[in-house]
N, CA, C and O atoms as CSV, one atom per row, in Angstrom:
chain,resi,resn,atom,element,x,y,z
A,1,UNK,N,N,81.145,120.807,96.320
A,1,UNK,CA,C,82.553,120.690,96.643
A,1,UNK,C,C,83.077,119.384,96.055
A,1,UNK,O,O,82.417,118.360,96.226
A,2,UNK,N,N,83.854,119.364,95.592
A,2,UNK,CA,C,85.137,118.222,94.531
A,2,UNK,C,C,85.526,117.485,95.744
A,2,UNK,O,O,85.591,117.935,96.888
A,3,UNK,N,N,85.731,116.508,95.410
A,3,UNK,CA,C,86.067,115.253,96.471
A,3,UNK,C,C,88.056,115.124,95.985
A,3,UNK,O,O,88.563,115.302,94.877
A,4,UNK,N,N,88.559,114.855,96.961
A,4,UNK,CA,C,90.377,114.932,96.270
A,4,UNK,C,C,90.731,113.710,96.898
A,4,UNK,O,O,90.364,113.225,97.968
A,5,UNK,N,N,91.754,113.185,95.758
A,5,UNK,CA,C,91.819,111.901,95.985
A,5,UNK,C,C,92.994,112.068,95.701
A,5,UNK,O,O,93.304,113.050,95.026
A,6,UNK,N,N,93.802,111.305,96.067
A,6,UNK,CA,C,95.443,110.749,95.556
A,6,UNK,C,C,95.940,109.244,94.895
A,6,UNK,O,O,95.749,108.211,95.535
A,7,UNK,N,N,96.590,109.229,93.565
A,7,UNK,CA,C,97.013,107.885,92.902
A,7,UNK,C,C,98.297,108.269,92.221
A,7,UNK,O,O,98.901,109.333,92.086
A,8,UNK,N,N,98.472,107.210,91.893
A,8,UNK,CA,C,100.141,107.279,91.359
A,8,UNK,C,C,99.655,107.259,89.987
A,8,UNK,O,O,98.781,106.493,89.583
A,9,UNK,N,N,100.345,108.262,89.188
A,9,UNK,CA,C,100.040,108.388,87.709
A,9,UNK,C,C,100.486,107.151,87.044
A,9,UNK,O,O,100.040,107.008,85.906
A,10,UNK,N,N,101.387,106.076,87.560
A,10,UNK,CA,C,101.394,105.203,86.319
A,10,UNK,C,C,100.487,104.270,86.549
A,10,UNK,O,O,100.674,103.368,85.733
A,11,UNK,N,N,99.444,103.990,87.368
A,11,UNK,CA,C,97.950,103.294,87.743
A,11,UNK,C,C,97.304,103.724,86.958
A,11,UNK,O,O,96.479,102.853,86.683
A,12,UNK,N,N,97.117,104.689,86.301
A,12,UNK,CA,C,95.857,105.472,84.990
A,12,UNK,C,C,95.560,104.423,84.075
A,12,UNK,O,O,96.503,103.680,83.806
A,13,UNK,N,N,94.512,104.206,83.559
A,13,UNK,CA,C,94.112,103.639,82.738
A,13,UNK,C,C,93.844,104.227,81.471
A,13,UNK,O,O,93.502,103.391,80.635
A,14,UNK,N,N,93.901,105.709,80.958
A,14,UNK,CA,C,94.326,106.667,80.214
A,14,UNK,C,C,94.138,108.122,80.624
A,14,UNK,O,O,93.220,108.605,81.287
A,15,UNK,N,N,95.142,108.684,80.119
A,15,UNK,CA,C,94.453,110.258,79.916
A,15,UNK,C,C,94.500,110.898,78.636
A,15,UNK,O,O,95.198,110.686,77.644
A,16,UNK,N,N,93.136,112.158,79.012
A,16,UNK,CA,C,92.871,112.735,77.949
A,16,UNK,C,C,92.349,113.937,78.531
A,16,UNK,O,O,92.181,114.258,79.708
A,17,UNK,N,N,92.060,114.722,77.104
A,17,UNK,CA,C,92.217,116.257,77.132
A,17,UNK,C,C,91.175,116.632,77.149
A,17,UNK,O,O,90.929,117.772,77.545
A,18,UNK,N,N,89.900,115.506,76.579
A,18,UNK,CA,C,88.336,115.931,76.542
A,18,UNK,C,C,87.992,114.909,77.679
A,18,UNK,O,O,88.164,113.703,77.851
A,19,UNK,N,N,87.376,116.039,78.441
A,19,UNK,CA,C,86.183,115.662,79.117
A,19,UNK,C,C,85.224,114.082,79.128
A,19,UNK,O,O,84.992,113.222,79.977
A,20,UNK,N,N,84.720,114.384,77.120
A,20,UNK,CA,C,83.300,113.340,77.030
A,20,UNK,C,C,84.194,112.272,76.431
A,20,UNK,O,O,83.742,111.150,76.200
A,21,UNK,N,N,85.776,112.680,76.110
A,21,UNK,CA,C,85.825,111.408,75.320
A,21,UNK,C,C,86.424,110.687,76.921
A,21,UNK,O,O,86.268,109.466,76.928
A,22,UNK,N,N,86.993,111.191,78.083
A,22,UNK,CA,C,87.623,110.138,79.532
A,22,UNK,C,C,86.419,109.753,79.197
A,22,UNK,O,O,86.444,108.800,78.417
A,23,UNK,N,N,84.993,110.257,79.586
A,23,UNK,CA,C,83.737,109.331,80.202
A,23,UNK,C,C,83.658,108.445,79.180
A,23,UNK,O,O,84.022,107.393,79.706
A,24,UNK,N,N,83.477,108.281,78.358
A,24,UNK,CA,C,83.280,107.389,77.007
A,24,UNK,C,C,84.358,106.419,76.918
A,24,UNK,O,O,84.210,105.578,76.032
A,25,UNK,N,N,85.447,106.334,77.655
A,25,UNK,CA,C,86.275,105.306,77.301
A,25,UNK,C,C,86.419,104.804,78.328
A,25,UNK,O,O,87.157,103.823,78.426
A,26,UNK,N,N,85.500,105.523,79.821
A,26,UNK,CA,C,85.545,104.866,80.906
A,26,UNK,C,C,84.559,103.474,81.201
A,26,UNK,O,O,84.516,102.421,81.836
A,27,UNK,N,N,83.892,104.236,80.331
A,27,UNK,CA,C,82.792,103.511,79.853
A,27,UNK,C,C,82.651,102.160,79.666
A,27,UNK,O,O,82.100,101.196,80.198
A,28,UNK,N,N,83.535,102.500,78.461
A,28,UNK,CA,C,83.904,101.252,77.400
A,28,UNK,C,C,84.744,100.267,78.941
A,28,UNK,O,O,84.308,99.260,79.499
A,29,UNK,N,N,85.477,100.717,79.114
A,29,UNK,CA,C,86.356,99.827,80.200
A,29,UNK,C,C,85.521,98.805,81.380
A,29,UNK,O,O,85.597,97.626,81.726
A,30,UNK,N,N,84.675,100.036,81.767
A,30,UNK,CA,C,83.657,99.591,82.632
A,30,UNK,C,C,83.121,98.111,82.473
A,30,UNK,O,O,82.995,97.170,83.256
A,31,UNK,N,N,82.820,98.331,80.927
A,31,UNK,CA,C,81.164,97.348,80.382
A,31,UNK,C,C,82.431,96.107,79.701
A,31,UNK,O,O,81.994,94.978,79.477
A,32,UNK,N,N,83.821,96.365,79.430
A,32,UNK,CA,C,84.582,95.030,79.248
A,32,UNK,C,C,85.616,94.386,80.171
A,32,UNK,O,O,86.464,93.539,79.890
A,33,UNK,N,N,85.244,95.222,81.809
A,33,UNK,CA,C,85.787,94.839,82.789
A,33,UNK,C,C,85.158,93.191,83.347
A,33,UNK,O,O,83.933,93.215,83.471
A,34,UNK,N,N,85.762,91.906,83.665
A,34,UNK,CA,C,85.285,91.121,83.709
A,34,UNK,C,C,84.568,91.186,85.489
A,34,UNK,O,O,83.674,90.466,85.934
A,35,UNK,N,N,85.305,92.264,86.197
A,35,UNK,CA,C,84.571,92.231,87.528
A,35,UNK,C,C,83.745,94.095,87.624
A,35,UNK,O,O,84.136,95.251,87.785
A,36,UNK,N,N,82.513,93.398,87.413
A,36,UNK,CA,C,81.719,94.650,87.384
A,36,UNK,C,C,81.789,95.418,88.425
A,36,UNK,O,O,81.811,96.649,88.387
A,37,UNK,N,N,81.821,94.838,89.254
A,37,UNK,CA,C,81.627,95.731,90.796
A,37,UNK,C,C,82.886,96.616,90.938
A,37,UNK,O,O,83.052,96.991,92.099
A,38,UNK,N,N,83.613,96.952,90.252
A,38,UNK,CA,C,85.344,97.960,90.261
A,38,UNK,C,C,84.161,99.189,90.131
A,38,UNK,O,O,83.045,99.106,89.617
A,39,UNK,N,N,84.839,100.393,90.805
A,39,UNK,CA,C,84.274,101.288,90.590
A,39,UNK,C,C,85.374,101.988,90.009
A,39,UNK,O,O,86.505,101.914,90.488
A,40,UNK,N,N,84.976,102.954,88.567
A,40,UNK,CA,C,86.353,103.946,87.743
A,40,UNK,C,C,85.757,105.009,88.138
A,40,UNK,O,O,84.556,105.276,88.089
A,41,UNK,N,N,86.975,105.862,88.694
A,41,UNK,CA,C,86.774,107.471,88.520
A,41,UNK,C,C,87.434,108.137,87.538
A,41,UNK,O,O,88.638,108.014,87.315
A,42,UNK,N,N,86.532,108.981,86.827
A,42,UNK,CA,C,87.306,110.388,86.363
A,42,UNK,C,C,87.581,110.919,86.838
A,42,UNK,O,O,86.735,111.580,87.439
A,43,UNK,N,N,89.164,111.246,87.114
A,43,UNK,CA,C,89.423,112.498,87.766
A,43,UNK,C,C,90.281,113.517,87.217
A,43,UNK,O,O,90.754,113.096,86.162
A,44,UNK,N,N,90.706,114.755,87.507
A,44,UNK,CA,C,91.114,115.923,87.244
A,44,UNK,C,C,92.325,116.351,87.679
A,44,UNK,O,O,92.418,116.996,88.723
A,45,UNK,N,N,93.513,116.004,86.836
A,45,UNK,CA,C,95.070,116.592,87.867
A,45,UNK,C,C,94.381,117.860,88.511
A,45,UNK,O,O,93.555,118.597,87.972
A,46,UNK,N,N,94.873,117.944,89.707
A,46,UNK,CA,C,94.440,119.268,90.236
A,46,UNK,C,C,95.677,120.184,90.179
A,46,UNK,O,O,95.334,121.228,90.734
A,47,UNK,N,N,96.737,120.265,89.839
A,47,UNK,CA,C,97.904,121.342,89.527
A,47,UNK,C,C,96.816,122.149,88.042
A,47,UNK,O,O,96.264,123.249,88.012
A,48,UNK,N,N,96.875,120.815,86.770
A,48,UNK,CA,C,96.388,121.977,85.352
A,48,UNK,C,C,95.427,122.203,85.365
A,48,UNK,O,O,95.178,123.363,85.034
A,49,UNK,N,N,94.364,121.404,85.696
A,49,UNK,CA,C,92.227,121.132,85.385
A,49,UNK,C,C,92.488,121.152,84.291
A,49,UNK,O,O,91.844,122.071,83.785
A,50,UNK,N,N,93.321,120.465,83.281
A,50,UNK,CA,C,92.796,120.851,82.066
A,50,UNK,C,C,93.033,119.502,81.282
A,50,UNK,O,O,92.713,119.501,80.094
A,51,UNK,N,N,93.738,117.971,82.016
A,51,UNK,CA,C,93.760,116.445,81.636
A,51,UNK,C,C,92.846,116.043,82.445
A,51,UNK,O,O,92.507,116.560,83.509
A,52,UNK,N,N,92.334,114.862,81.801
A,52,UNK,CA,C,91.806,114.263,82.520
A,52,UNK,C,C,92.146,112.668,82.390
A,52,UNK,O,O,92.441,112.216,81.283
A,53,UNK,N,N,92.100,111.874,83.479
A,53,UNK,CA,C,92.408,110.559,83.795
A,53,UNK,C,C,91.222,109.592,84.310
A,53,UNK,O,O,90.190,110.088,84.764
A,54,UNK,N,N,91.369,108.454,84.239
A,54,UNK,CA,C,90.695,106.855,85.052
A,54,UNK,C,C,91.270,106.282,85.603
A,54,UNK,O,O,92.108,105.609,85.001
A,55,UNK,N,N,91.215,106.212,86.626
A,55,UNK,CA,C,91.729,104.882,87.251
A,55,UNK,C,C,90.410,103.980,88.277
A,55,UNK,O,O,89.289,104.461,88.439
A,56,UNK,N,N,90.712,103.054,88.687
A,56,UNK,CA,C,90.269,102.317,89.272
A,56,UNK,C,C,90.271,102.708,90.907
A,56,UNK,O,O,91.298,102.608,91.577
A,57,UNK,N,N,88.957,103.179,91.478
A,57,UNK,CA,C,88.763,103.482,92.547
A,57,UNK,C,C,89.443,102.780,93.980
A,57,UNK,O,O,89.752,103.293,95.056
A,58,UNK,N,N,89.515,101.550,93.538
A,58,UNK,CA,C,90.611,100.935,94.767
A,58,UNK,C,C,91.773,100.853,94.486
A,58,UNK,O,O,92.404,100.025,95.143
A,59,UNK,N,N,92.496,101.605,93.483
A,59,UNK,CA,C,94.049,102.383,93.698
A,59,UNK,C,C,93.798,103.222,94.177
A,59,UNK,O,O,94.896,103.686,94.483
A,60,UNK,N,N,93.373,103.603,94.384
A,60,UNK,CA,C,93.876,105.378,95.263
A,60,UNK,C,C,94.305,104.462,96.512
A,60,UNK,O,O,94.087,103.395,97.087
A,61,UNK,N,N,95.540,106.366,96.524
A,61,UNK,CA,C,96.393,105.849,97.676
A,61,UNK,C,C,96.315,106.679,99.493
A,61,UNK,O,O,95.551,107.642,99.545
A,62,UNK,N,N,96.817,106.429,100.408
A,62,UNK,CA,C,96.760,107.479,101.095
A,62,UNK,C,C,97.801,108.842,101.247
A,62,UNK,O,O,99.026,108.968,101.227
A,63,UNK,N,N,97.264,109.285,101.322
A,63,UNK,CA,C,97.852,110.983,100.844
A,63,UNK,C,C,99.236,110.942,101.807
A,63,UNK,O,O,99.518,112.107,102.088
A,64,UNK,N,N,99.895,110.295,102.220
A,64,UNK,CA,C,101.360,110.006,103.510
A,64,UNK,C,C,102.587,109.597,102.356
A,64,UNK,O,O,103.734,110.043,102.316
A,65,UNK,N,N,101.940,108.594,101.437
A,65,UNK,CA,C,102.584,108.089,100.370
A,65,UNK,C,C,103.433,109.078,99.515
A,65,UNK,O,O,103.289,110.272,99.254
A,66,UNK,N,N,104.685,107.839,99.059
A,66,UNK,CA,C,105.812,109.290,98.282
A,66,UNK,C,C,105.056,108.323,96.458
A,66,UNK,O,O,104.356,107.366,96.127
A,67,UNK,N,N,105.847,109.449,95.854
A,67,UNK,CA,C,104.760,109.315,94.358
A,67,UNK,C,C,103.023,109.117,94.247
A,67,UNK,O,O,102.584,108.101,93.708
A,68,UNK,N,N,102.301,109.930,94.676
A,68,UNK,CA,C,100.941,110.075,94.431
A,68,UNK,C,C,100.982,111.487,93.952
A,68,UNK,O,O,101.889,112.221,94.343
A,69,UNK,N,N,100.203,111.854,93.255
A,69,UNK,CA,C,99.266,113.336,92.790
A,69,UNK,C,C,98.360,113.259,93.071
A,69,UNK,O,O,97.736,112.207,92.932
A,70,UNK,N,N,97.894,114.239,93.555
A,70,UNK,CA,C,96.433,114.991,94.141
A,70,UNK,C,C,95.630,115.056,92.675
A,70,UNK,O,O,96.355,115.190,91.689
A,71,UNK,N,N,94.585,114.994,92.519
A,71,UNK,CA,C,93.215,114.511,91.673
A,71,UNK,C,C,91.890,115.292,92.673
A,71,UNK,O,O,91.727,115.518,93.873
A,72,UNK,N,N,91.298,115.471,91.712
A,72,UNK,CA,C,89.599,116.095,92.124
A,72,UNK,C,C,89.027,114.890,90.959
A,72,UNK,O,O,89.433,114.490,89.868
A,73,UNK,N,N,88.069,114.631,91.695
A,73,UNK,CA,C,86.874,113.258,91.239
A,73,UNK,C,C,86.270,114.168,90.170
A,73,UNK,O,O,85.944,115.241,90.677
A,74,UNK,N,N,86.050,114.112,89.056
A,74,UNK,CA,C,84.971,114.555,88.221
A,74,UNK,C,C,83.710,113.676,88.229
A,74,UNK,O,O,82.641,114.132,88.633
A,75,UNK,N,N,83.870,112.057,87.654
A,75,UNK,CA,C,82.725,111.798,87.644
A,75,UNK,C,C,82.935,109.943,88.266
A,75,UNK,O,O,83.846,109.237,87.834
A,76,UNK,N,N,82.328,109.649,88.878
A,76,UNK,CA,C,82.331,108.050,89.162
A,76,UNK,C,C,81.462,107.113,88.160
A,76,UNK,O,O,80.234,107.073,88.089
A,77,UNK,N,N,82.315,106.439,87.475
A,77,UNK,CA,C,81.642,105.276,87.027
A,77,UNK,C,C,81.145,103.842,87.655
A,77,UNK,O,O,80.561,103.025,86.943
């Protein structure tokens, strides 16, 4: 079962249409983030499944909030 999360789309750190290239640039972000301990998720608009986004695990917001979209976690960095 997909974990659902809520963030405000202009918090993204990019989106994209492939899959390996989000993980690969989450990546990259990860390893030139100066505070390692941030955790990035990939996650999945859940309206298309078909973008995918990063953001930074301590933006997410609580789901009460006006401007958030609903997201499914694909992968945690």
């Amino acid at each position: 079962m997909s974990e659902t999360i809520f963030f405000n789309p202009g918090d993204s750190l990019g989106n994209f249409h492939d899959y390996n290239e989000a993980i690969k640039k989450g990546q990259i972000f990860k390893h030139k983030d100066s505070a390692k301990d941030r955790e990035l998720v990939v996650v999945t608009d859940d309206k298309s499944g078909k973008e995918y986004a990063i953001f930074y695990a301590q933006d997410a917001h609580d789901s009460t909030k006006s401007g958030v979209t609903t997201y499914k976690v694909s992968k945690k960095i």
